[in-house]
N, C-alpha and C positions, 0 to 999 in steps of 0.2 A: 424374479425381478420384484421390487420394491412395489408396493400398490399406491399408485398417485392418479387421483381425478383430475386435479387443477395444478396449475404453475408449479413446482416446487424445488427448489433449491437444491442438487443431490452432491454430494462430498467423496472425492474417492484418498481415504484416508491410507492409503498405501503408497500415494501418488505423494501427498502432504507430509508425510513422515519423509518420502526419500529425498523430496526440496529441500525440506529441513536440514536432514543428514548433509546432503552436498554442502549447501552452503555454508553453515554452521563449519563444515569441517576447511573448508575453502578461507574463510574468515580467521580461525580460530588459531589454524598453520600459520601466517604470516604475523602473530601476535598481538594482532587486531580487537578493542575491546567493541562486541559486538551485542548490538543495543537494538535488536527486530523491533521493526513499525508493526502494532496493533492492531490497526486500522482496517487491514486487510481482511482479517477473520473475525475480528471483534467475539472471540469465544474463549469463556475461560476452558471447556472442552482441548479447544487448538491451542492454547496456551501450553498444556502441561506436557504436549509432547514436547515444545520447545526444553522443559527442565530435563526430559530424560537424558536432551544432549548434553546437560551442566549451564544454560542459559538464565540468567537468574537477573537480567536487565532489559527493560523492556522501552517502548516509544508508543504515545499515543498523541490523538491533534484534539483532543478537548480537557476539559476540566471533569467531566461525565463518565469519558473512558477512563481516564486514570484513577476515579472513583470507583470505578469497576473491576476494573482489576487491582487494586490494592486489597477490595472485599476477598479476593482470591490468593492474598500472600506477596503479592509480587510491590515489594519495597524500595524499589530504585526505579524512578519512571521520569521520563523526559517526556512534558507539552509540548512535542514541537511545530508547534504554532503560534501567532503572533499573542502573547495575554492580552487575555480581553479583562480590563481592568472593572467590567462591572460584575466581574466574578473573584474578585479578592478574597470576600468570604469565604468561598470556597477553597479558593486557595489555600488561604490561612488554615483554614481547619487540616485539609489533605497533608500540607506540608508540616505538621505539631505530627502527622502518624508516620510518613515514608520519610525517604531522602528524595523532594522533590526537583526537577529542575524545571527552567521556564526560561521563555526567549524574550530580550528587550530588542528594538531597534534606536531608540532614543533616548538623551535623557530625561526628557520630561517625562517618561513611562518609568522609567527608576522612581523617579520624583514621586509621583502619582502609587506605584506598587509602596513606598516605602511609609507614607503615610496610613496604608491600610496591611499592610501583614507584619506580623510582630513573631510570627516563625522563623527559623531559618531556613533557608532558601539558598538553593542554588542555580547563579543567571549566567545562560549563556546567551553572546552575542549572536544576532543572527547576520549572517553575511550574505550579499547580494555578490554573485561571481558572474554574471550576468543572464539569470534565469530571468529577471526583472519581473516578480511575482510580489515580494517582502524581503524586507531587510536592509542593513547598510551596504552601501556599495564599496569592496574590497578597497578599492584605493582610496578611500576617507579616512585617512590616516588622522587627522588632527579629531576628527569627530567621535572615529571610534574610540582613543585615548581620553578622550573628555568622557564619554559613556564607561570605562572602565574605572577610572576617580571615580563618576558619580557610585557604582555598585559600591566600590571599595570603604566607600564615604559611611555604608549602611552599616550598622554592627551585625546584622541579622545574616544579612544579603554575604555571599561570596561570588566571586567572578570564578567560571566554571569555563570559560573558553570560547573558540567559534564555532560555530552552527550553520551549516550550507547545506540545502538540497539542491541537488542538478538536475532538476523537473527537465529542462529542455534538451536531455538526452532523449526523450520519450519523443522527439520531432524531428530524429539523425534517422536519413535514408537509409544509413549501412553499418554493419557493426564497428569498421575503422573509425569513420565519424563519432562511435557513441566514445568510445576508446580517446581517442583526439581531443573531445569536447572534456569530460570528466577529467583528462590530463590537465588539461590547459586550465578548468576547473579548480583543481586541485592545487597546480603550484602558484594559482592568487592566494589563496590561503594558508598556502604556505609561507607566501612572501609578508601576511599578519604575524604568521604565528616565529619566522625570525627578526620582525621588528620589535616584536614584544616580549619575547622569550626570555630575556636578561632578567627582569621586573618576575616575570609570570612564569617562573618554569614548571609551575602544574597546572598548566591549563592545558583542555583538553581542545584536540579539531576533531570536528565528531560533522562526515559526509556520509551520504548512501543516496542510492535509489536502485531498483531491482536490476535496469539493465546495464548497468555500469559494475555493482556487486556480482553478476552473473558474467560478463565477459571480461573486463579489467582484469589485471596484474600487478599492475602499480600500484601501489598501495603508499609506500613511500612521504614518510611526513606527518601521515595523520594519524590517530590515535583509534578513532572510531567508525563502526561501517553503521547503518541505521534503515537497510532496506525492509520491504513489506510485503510487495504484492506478489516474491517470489514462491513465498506458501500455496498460491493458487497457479499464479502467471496467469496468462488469459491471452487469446486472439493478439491484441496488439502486440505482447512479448513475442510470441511467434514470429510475428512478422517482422519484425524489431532482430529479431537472430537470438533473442536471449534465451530460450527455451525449444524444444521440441513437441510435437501435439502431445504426447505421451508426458506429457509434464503438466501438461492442463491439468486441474484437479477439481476445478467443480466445471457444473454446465446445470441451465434450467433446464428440467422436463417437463413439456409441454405437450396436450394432449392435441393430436389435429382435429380440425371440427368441420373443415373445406374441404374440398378436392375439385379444381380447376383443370383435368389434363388438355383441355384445347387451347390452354395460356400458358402452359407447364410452371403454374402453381399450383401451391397448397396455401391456407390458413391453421394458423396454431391458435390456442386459448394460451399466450402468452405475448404481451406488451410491451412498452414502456414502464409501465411501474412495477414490471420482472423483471424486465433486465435493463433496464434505462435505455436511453433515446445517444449512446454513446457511439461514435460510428469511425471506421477506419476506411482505409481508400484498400483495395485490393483487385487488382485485375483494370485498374480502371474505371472502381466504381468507390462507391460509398457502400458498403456493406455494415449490418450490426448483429454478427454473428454467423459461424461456423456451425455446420448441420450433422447428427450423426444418429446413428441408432443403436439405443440403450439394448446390451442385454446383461443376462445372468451375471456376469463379470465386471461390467462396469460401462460406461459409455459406449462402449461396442465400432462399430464401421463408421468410419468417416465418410462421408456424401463427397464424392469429388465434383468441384462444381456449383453444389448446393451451397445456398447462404441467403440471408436473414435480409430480402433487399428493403423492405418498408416496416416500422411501427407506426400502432397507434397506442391510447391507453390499454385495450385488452389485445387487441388482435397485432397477431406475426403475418406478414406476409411472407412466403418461404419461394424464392424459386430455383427448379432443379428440371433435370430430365427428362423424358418421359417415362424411358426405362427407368425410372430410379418410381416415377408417380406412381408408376401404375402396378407397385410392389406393395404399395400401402394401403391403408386403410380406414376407416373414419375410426377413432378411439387408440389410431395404434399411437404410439408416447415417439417426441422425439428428443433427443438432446441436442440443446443451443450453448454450445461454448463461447463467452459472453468476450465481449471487445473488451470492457473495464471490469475485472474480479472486485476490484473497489466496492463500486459502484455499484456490482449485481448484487453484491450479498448482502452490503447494509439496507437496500429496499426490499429483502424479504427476512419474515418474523423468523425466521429458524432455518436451520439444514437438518437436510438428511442423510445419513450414511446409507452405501449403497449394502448394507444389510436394514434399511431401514429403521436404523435407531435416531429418534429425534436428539439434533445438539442446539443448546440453543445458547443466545448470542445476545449482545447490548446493541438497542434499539438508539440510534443517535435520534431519533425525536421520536 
């Protein structure tokens, strides 16, 4: 096993490659142009297994990450997040090297981008289907048609299409519901993209999210899938139906420092600013992580039972068995497979593969 004192990040790159594989090949069969979110791994490392599959288009939510991976070759990249117009410069600059895209919801943000970048650029619309996060709302038909004039207006600027995420699958009790929701999702934007089709016949509709790209079949209409967090999955995928534990592919390892068996707890030296303060209901409760024991091979035995019921900034409170407490030991390592894979990896500096090779990753601050 790997040697870890404190917190650490561990990757099981066998797990990563064959998410990759699936879904890549899931997407690629239906003729789907397939554009992975970023965000997830943030590592040019995790990046280059996506090229073995032929993936050569990518998705990130900053002006920083897509700085970051351009450093690394990758030339076709989608912010999809709302521009923040006090980053033009940078804009400007990244989009003079890639074929960049970027998301408006207004035309005053047209108006405002066109004044400051003199690259060209390509804008996709962002569409609200009722995730009610960001964007226009599907049925603003006169607004959105005013926002495509205004792009069209720009010499620089092209109209690139719409732009949905369906965050609010991640809130459906059951895989039918995620299924139902992403449908019903889907033919809003589709009902854009036959209003406008006549005018715009290469535009693109560019949807994803992990747990709709992992159980959907329909596909039907849109051009583009743009999931992310199925590189890792995490605790809430699972329980969501869109993965299997065996598809989990990172978990923190953290050393225990407590031992409680007349409360049938433990304490970990692992926090909130390990694995964040991100929590799922399960059984009944709020839990913020799934328990197991690392070995030789990779995260090892699952703790039936055991789970992550309190953070704070350092400390895990862990409760389980007794049978299960009274197996351990002060210094022995556990693994925490984390409720948001998001979230766990970009608050720690690096990963480790579970041969212990450091991979390291872009720091969002």
């Amino acid at each position: 096993m790997i040697l870890i004192k404190k917190p650490s990040l561990a990757v099981d790159l066998n797990r990563v490659e064959e998410n990759i594989k699936h879904i890549v090949e899931k997407v690629t069969s239906t003729g789907l142009i397939f554009r992975p979110h970023f965000k997830t791994h943030q590592s040019h490392f995790i990046a280059n297994i996506y090229r073995k599959y032929g993936v050569n288009k990518c998705t990130v939510s900053s002006v920083g990450m897509a700085n970051y991976f351009a450093e690394d070759g990758w030339n076709d990249i989608t912010i999809a997040f709302p521009t923040n117009i006090l980053e033009t410069d940078e804009i400007n600059t990244l989009a003079n090297r890639i074929q960049l895209q970027v998301l408006v919801d207004s035309v005053n943000k047209v108006k405002l981008l066109d004044d400051k970048i003199s690259a060209n650029i390509s804008i996709f619309i962002e569409i609200d289907t009722g995730y009610f996060r960001s964007g226009v709302f599907f049925d603003k038909i006169t607004e959105i048609e005013e926002i495509i004039l205004a792009i069209e207006d720009v010499p620089q600027f092209s109209f690139a299409g719409f732009l949905s995420h369906t965050g609010n699958t991640y809130s459906q009790s059951s895989i039918s519901e995620i299924i139902k929701l992403f449908d019903d999702s889907r033919k809003k934007i589709i009902s854009l993209k036959n209003h406008f089709k006549t005018n715009y016949q290469n535009m693109i509709i560019s949807m994803g999210d992990t747990p709709a790209a992992s159980l959907a079949s329909n596909f039907e209409g849109i051009d583009e899938l743009r999931p992310g967090n199925f590189v890792f999955y995490d605790l809430t995928q699972y329980l969501l139906g869109s993965c299997k534990l065996n598809n989990i592919a990172v978990a923190v390892y953290c050393p225990i420092v407590a031992i409680y068996p007349d409360r049938n707890q433990i304490v970990i030296y692992g926090g909130g600013v390990h694995l964040s303060k991100e929590k799922t209901r399960w059984q009944n409760k709020d839990i913020y992580g799934f328990v197991s024991i690392p070995n030789q091979q990779g995260f090892g035995r699952f703790l039936n039972g055991a789970f992550v019921e309190s953070l704070s900034q350092e400390h895990g409170i862990i409760r389980m068995t007794s049978h299960e407490i009274n197996r351990l030991q002060l210094g022995d390592l556990l693994a925490i497979l984390p409720v948001h894979s998001c979230i766990t990896v970009d608050l720690n500096n690096e990963m480790l593969s579970l041969s212990g090779e450091k991979i390291s990753k872009y720091r969002t601050y």
